[in-house]
N, C-alpha and C positions, 0 to 999 in steps of 0.2 A: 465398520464403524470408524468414524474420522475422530481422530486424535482433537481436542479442541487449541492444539499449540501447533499442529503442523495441517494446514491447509492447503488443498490440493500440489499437497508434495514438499511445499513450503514449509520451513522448521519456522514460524511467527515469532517466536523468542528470542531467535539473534536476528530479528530488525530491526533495526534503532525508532523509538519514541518522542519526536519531532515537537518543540513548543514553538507557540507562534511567531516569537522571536526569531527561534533559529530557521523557521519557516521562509520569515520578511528576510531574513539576511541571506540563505541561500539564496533567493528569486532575485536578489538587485543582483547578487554573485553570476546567478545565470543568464541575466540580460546582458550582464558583460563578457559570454563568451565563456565560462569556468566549466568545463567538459563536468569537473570531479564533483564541482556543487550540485549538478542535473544528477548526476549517478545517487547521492547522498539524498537529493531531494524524493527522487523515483523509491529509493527503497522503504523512505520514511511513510510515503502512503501505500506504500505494499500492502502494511497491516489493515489498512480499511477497505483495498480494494478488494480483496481476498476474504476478508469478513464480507463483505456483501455477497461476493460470489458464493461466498456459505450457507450465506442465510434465505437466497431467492433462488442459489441452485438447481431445486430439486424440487422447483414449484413449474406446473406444466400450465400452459395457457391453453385454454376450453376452446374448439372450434365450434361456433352455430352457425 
């Protein structure tokens, strides 16, 4: 059974929770080159990408 705070291996709890703001201000950050705002920005949607891979995981597509 998966932990609902650590997904596929991931501790989801110490990701950081990204508002739009700090979204827009990373992405101008990272059109100009800021290696550490890509890194800041990658892990802020961790948590969503990892909840999806949660949630359609372990659903199998039917051959006809």
């Amino acid at each position: 059974m998966i932990n609902k705070v650590e997904i596929c291996g991931v501790n989801t709890a110490k990701l950081p929770v990204l508002s739009n703001e700090e979204k827009n201000e990373l992405l101008k950050k990272i059109k100009n080159g800021d290696k550490e705002a890509r890194e800041i920005f990658i892990k802020g949607n961790l948590r969503l990408v990892l909840s999806v891979v949660q949630r359609f995981g372990g659903r199998r597509r039917k051959c006809r």
